[in-house]
Each structure stands twice: as C-alpha cells, then as structure tokens.
Backbone as a chain_set.jsonl record, in Angstrom:
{"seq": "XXXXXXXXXXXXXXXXXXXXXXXXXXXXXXXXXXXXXXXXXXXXXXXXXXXXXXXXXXXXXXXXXXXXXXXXXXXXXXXXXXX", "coords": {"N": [[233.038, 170.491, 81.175], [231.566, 170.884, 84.42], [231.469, 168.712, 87.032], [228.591, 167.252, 88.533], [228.867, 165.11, 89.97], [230.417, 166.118, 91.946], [229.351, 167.875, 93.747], [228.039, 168.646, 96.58], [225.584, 167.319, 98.287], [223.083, 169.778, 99.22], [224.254, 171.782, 97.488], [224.599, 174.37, 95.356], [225.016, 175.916, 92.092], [226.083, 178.759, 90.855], [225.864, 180.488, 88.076], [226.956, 183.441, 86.121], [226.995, 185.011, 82.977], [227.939, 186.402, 80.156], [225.256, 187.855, 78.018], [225.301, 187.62, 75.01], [227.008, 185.455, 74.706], [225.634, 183.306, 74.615], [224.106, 180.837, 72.477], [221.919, 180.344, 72.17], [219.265, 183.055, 72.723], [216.842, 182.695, 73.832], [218.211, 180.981, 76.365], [216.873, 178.32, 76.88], [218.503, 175.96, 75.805], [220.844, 175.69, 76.954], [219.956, 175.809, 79.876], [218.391, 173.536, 80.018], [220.373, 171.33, 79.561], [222.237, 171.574, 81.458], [219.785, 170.837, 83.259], [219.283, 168.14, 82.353], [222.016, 167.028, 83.271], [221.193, 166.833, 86.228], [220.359, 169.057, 87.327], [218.985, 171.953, 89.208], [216.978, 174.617, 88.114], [216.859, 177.103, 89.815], [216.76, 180.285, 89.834], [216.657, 183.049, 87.794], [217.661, 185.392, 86.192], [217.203, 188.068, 84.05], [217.544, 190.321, 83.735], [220.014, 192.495, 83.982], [221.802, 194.499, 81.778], [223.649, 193.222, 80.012], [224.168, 191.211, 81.052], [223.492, 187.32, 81.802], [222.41, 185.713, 84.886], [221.712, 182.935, 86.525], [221.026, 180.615, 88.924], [221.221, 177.271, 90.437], [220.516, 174.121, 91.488], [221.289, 171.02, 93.234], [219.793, 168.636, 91.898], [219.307, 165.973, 91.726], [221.336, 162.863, 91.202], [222.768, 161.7, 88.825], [224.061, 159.282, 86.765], [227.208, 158.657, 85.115], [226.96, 161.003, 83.76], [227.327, 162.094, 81.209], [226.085, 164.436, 79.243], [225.935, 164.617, 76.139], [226.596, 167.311, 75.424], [228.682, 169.81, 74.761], [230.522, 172.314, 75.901], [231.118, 174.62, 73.317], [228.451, 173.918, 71.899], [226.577, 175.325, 72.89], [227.426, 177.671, 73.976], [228.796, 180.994, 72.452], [232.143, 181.169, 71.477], [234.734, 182.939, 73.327], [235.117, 186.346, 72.554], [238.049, 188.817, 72.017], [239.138, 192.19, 71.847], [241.275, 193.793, 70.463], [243.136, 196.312, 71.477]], "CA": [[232.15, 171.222, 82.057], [231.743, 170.74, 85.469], [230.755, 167.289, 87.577], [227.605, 167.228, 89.21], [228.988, 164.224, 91.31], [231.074, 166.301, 93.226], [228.417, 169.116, 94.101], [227.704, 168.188, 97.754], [223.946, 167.587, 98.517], [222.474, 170.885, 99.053], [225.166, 172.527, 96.717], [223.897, 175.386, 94.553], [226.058, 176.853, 91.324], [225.939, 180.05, 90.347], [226.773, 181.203, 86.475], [227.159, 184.365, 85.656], [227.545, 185.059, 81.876], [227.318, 187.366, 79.187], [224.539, 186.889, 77.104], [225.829, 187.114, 73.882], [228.218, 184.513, 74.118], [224.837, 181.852, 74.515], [223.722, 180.368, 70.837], [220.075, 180.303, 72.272], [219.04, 183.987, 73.129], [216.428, 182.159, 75.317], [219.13, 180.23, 77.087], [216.55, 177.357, 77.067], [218.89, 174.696, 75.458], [221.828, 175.725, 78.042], [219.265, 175.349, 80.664], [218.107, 172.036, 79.554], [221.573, 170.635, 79.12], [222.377, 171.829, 83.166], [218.559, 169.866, 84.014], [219.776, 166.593, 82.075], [222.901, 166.646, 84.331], [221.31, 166.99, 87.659], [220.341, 170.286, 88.108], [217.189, 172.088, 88.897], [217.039, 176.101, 87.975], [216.226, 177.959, 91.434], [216.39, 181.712, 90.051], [216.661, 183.522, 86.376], [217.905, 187.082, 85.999], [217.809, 188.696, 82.705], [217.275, 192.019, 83.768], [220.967, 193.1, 83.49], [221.674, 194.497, 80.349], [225.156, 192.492, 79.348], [224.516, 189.274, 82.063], [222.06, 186.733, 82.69], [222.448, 185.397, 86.022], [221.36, 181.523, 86.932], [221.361, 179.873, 90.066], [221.056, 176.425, 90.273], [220.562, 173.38, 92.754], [221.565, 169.658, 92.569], [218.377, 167.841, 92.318], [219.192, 164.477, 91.243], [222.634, 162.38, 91.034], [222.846, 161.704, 87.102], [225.021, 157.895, 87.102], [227.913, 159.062, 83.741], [227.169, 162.37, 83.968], [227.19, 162.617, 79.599], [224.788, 164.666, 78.408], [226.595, 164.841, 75.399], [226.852, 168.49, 75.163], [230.123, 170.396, 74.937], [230.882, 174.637, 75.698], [230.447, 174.697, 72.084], [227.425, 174.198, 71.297], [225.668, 176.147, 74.33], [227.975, 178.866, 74.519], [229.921, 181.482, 71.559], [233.722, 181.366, 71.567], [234.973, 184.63, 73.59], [236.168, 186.984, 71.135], [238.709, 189.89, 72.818], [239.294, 193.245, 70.826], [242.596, 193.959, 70.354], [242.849, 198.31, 71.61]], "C": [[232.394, 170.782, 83.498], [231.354, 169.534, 86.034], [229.864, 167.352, 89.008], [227.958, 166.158, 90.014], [229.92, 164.768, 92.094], [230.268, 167.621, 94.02], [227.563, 168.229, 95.24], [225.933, 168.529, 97.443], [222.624, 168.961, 98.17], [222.922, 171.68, 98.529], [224.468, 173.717, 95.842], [225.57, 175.717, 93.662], [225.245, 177.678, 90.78], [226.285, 180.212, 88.492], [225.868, 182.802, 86.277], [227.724, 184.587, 84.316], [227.168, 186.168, 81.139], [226.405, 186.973, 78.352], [224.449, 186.972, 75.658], [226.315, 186.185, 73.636], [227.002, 182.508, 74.361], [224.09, 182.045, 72.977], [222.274, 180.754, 71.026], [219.641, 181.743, 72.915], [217.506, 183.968, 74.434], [216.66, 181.489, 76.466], [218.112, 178.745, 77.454], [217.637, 175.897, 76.889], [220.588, 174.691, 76.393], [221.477, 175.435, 79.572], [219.138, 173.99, 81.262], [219.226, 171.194, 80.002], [222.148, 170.298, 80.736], [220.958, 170.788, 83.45], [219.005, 168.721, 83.483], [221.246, 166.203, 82.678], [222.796, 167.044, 85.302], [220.819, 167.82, 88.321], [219.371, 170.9, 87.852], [217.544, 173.743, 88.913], [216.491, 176.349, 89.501], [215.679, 179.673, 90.746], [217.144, 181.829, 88.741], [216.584, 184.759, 86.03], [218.358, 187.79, 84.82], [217.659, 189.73, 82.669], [218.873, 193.126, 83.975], [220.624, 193.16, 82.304], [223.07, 193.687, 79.407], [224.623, 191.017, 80.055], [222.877, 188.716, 81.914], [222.748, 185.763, 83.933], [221.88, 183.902, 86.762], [221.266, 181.043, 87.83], [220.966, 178.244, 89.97], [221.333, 175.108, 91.433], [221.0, 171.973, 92.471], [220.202, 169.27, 93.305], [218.201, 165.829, 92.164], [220.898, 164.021, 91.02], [222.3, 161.868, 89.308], [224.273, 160.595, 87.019], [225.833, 158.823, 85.122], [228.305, 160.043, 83.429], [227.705, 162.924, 81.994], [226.095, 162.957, 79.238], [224.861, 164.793, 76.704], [226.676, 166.141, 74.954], [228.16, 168.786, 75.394], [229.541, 172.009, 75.301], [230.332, 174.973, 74.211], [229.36, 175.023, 71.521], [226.135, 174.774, 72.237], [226.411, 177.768, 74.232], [229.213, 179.393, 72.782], [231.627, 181.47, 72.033], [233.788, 182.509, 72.744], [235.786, 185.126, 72.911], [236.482, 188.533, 71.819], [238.719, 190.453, 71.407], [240.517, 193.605, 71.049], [242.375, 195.71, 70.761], [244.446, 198.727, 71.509]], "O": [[233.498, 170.293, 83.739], [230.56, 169.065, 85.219], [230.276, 167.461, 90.163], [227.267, 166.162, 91.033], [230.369, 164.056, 92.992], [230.858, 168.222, 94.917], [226.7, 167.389, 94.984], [225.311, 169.383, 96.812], [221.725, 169.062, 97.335], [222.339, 172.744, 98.732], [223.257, 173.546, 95.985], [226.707, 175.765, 94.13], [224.103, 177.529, 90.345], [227.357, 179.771, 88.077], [224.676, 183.107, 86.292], [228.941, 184.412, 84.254], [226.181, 186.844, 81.427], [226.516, 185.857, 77.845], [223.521, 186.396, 75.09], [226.277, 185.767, 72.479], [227.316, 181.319, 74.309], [223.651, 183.085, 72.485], [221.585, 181.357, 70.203], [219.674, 181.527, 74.127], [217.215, 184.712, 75.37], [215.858, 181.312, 77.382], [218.592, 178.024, 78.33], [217.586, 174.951, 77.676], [221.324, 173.704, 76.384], [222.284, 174.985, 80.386], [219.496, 173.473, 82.32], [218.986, 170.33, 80.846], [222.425, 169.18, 81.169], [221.318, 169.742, 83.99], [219.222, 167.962, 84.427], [221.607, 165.034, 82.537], [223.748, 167.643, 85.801], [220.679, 167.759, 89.542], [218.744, 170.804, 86.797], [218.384, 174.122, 89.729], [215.707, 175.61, 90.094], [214.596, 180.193, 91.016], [218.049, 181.048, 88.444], [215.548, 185.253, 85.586], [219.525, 188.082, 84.56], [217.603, 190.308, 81.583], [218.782, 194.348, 84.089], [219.769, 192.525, 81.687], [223.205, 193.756, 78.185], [224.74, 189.917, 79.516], [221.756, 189.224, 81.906], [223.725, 185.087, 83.613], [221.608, 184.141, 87.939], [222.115, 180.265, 87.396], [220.118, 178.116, 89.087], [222.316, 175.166, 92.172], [221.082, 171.737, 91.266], [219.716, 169.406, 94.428], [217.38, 164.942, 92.401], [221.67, 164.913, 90.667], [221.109, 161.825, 88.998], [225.404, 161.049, 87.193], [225.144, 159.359, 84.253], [229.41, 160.332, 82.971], [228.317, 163.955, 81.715], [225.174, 162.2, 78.929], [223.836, 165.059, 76.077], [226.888, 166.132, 73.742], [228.812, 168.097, 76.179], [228.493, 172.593, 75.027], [229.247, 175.52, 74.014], [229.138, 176.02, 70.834], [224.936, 174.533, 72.098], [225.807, 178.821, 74.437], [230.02, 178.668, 72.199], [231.985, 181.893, 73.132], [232.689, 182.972, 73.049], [236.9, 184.701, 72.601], [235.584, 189.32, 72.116], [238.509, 189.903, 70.326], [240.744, 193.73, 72.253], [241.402, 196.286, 70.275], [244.779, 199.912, 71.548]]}, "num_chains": 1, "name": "protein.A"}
C-alpha cells in the first residue's frame, strides 16, 4: 500500500474505486484500516453508481506504519472480460 510517512503534513489522498471490488459493501473495514495508518476520512461519496469516492487527510504520523492489512483482504482481485 502506500506510506503515510511520506504524505507531507497537510497532504490529502484521494481514492477513487469501484465498489465492487471492496469485500465490505460498507467500506467500513477499508476505512478503518486507512484510520489505523494515519489517516482521518474528510469526505464520502457513494452517490455514483459504479465509484465510491474517499478523500482523506494525514492526521497522525503512525511510527511502522503495519497495520497488518494487505489489498487482499480490503479489496476483490480485478477481474477483466475477455471481448
């Protein structure tokens, strides 16, 4: 994933995703996983119909930076269709 110790001070990340490809259809435990490394939700857009939309702030330096989460278990594979 990404390292919250290099996300300057007032830094903000964005994700943009599809929301199929999150395990939790409330995206709470992908949420979570982003707040136990550092980061405080700002804004929460599920009113597309394919995306949800995130913004996010650094609120705290997090010393290790292991939350022990992987892609995996937050997020489905991406699965292409062959045409």
């Amino acid at each position: 994933m990404l390292s919250i110790l290099e996300l300057i001070d007032s830094g903000e990340i964005w994700i943009a995703e599809i929301k199929s490809r999150f395990l939790d259809p409330s995206f709470e435990s992908f949420i979570t996983g982003l707040k136990d490394m550092g980061l405080r939700l700002i804004e929460l857009n599920k009113e597309e119909k394919m995306f949800v939309i995130m913004r996010f702030e650094r609120a705290e330096v997090v010393r290790g930076n292991d939350t022990g989460l992987s892609e995996e278990m937050l997020l489905k594979a991406c699965l292409y269709k062959k045409r």
